[in-house]
N, C-alpha and C positions, 0 to 999 in steps of 0.2 A: 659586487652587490647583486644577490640576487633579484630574480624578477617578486613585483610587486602583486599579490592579490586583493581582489576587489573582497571586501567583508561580505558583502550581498552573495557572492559568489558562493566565499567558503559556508555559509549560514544556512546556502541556500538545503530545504529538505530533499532526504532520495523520494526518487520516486516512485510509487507503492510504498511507502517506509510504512505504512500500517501491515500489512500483508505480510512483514518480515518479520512483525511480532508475534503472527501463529507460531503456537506449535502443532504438534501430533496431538492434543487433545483436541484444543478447540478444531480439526477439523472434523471430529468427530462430531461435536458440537455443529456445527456448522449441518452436519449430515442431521442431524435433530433437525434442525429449523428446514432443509430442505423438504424432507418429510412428509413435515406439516403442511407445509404451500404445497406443494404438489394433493396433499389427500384436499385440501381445498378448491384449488384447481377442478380437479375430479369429483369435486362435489358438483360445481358448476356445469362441469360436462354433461354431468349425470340428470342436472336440469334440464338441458338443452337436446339432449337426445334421447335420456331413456333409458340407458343400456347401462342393465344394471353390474357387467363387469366391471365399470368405473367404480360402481363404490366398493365392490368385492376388493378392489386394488386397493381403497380407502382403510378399508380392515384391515388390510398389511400393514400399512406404512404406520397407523397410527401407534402397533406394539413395536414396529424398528425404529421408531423414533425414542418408544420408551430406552430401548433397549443400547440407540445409541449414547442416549443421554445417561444410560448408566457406565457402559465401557466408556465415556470419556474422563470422569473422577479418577475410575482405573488408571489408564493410562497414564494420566497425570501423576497419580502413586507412582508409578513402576517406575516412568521416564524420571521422576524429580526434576519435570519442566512444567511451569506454568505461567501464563501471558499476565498482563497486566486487563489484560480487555478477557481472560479468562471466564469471570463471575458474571458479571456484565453479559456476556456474550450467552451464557446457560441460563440465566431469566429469561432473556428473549429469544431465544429459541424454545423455551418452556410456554411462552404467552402465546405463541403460534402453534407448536404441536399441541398442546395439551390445555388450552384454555381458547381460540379462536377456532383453531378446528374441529372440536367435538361440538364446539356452538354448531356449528355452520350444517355439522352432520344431522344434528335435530331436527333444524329449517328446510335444510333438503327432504328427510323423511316425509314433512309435513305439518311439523309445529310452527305455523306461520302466523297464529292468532296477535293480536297485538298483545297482549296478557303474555305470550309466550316469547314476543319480541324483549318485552322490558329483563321477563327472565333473564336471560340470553345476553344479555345486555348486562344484567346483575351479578352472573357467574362470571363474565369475562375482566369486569372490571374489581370482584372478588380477587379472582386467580393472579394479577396483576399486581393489587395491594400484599397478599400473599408474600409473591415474591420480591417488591420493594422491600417489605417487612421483615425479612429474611437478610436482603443484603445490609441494612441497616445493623440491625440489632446480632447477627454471625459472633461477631467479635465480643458483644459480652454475653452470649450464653456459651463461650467455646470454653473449654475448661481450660486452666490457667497452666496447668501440667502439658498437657497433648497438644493441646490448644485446636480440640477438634469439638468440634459442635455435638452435646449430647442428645439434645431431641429436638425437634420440630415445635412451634409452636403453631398451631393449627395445621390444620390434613395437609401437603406435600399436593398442588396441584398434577402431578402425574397418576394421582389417584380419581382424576376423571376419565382413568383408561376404563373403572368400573362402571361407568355412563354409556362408554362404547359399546361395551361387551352387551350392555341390553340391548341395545342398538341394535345390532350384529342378531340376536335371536329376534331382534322383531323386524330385521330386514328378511333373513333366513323365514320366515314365518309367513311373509304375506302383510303383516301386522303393520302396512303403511299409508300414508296420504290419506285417504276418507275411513280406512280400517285402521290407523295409527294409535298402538299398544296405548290404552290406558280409555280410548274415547274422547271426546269434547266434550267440552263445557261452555255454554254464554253465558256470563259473566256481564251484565248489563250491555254496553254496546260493544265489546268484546269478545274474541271468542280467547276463550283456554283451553291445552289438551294436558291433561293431568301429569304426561310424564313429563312435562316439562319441570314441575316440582319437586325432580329429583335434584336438578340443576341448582336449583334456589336450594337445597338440603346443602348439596355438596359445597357451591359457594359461598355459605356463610360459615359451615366447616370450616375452610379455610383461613378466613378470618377471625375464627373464634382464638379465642386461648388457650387450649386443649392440648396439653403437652404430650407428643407420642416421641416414646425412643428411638433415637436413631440409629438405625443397623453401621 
């Protein structure tokens, strides 16, 4: 007779056993979200000292995160591997590169009025709903053939890289903190600085119902 095992034992999980269910895509993915906290980070820096390389650095990371979050769908084609924590894991890495970090870049510039708070506030938990809305409802706008998702239904949160980019000319520009692209406004006991209402544009884009094809 063999020796006896404890159930606990055999039941017991590996451990890392999450870790084993990467693949090659999600660490791509993964490199998204790294990204983001980093150009975040460096937002923070750039409070604390000044030095306006850190956010020069911020302008990188924020199109290689686009960029990784596209070669990871790739991969996942080519490889014909994909995780269970796959989808899951590119919303949220999408909510930090492309929806908490372009917030965060505003506030550093200088949109810090409470008006520009709530904004800020609005786009982030837009881009959020966004992408719950997305993992939800995937499966019945996929086509029944392909079974690939033909369009978007409101704007693709990665398209707050078009917030950056203004960003980016009115960083290059001087266009910041008491000189911040667009001017101030008070707003009864409030203050607003107008480009923040790009922000309020883009995020309720996202929530709209606006069907765009998907490439």
């Amino acid at each position: 007779m063999g020796p006896v095992r404890c159930p606990a034992m055999t039941d017991r999980p590996k451990r890392f056993s999450m870790f084993r269910e990467y693949t090659l895509a999600d660490l791509f993915t993964l490199g998204n979200a790294a990204c983001g906290t980093v150009a975040i980070f460096l937002c923070l820096q750039y409070i604390a000292e000044d030095e306006k390389r850190f956010l020069w650095t911020t302008f990188v990371l924020l199109p290689l995160a686009f960029a990784l979050d596209a070669v990871d769908g790739w991969v996942a084609r080519k490889t014909g591997k994909g995780s269970r924590l796959g989808a899951d894991l590119d919303s949220l890495a999408d909510t930090v590169s492309f929806g908490v970090a372009p917030a965060v870049l505003l506030y550093t510039l200088g949109a810090r009025g409470a008006w520009d708070a709530l904004i800020l506030v609005y786009f982030v938990c837009c881009g959020i709903s966004r992408l719950a809305r997305f993992n939800v409802t995937a499966d019945d706008l996929a086509d029944p053939t392909t079974g690939k998702v033909k369009y978007f239904e409101g704007t693709p949160i990665p398209t707050s890289l078009a917030l950056v980019a203004v960003l980016g000319v009115a960083f290059r520009s001087d266009w910041i903190h008491a000189e911040l692209l667009g001017g101030m406004l008070q707003l009864g006991p409030w203050q607003l600085h107008p480009i923040a209402l790009l922000y309020l544009v883009s995020g309720s884009l996202m929530i709209s119902t606006i069907r765009i094809p998907k490439p």
